[in-house]
DOVEXMAR-302705 format. One record per residue (C-alpha): residue in three letters; x, y, z. Coordinates in steps of 0.001 Angstrom, whole numbers. Example, Ala and Ser with C-alpha at 12.3 -4.5 7.8 and 13.67 -1.06 7.14 Angstrom:
<nodes>
{node 'ALA' {12300 -4500 7800}};
{node 'SER' {13670 -1060 7140}};
</nodes>
This chain:
<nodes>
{node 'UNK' {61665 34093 -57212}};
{node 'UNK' {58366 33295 -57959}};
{node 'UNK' {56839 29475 -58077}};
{node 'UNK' {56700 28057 -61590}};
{node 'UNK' {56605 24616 -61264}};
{node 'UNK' {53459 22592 -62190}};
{node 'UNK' {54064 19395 -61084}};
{node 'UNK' {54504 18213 -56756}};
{node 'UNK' {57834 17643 -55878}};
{node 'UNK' {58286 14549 -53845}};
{node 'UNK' {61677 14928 -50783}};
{node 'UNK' {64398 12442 -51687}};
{node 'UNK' {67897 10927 -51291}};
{node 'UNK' {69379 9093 -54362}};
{node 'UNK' {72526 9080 -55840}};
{node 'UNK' {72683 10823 -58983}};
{node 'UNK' {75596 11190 -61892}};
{node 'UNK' {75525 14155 -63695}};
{node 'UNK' {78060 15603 -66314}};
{node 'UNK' {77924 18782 -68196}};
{node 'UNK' {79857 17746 -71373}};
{node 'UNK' {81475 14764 -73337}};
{node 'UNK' {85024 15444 -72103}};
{node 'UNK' {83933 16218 -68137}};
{node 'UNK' {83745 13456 -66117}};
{node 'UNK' {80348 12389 -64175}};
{node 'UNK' {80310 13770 -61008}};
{node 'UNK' {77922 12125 -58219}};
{node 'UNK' {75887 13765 -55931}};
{node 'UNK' {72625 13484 -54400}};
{node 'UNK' {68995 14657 -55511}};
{node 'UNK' {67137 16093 -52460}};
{node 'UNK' {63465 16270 -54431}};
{node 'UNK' {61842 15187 -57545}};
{node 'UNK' {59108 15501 -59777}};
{node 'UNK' {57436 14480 -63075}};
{node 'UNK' {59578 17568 -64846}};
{node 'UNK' {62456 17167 -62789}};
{node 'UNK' {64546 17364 -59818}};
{node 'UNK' {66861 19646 -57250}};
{node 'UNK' {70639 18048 -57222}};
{node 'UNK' {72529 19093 -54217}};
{node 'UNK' {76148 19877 -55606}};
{node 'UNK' {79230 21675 -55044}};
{node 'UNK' {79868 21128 -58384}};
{node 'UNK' {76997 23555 -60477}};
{node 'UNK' {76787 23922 -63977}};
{node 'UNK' {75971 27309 -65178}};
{node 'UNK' {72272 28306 -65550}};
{node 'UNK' {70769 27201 -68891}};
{node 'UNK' {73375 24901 -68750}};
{node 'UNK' {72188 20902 -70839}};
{node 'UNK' {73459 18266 -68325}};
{node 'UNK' {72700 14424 -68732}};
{node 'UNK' {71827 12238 -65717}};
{node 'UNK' {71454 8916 -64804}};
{node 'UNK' {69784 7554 -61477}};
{node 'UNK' {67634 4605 -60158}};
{node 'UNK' {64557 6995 -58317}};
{node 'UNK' {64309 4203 -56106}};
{node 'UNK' {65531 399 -54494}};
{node 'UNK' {65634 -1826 -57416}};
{node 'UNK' {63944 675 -59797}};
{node 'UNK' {65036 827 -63866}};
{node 'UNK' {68225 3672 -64272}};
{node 'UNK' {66937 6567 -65963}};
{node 'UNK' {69275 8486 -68101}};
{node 'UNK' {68253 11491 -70143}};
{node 'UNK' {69095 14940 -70204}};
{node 'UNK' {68226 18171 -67819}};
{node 'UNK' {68224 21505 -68687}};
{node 'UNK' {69795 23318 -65260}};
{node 'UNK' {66972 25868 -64628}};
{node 'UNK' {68291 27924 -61479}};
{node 'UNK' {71983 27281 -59201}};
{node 'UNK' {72157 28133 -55669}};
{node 'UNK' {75092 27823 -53332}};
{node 'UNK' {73077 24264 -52388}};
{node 'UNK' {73215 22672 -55785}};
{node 'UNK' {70906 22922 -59042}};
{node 'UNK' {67537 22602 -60202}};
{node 'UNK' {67200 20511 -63542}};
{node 'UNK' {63875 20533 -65776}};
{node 'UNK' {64224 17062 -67546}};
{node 'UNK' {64382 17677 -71294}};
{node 'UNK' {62621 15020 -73977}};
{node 'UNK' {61922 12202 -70862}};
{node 'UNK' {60762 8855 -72606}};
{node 'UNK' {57945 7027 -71802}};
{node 'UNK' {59686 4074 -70250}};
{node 'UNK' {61943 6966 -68002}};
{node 'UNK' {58328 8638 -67053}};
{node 'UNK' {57088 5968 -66095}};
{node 'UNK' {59859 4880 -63353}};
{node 'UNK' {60171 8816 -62208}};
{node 'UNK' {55676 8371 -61839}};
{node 'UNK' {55787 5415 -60010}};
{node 'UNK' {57907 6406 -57173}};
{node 'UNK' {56147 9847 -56564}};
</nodes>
């Protein structure tokens, strides 16, 4: 696979709730990095590639919950990688100030 990203990823451990449609429930796993355009969720529980997913998470201790949706970009037996989709300012901010 060849390295398309544009933006560093920063190693991390948060909680994050992800769901993959209105009737699914959120499930809650953990991201393991994250950057400006998005972040790797480690999962047993991957959407399909292409996939929209929304999901909410505090980046860090005491930081603003972000909540937007992800567009899953590749699955591996280790979880998903998610390209935020349409990020607002205020969410852009909070994901820039803890990288």
């Amino acid at each position: 696979m060849s390295e398309r990203r544009t933006a560093t990823r920063k190693p991390v451990r948060f909680l994050v709730q992800h769901q993959s449609s209105t009737e699914a429930g959120y499930e809650v796993d953990y991201a393991s990095d994250l950057s400006a355009g998005g972040m790797f969720i480690a999962s047993r529980a991957t959407p399909p590639r292409h996939a929209t997913v929304h999901v909410q998470f505090a980046p860090a201790k005491d930081a603003p919950l972000v909540s937007t949706f992800a567009r899953v970009t590749h699955v591996t037996p280790n979880g998903f990688g998610a390209e935020f989709v349409s990020l607002d300012p205020d969410a852009a901010r909070v994901i820039s100030a803890t990288l």
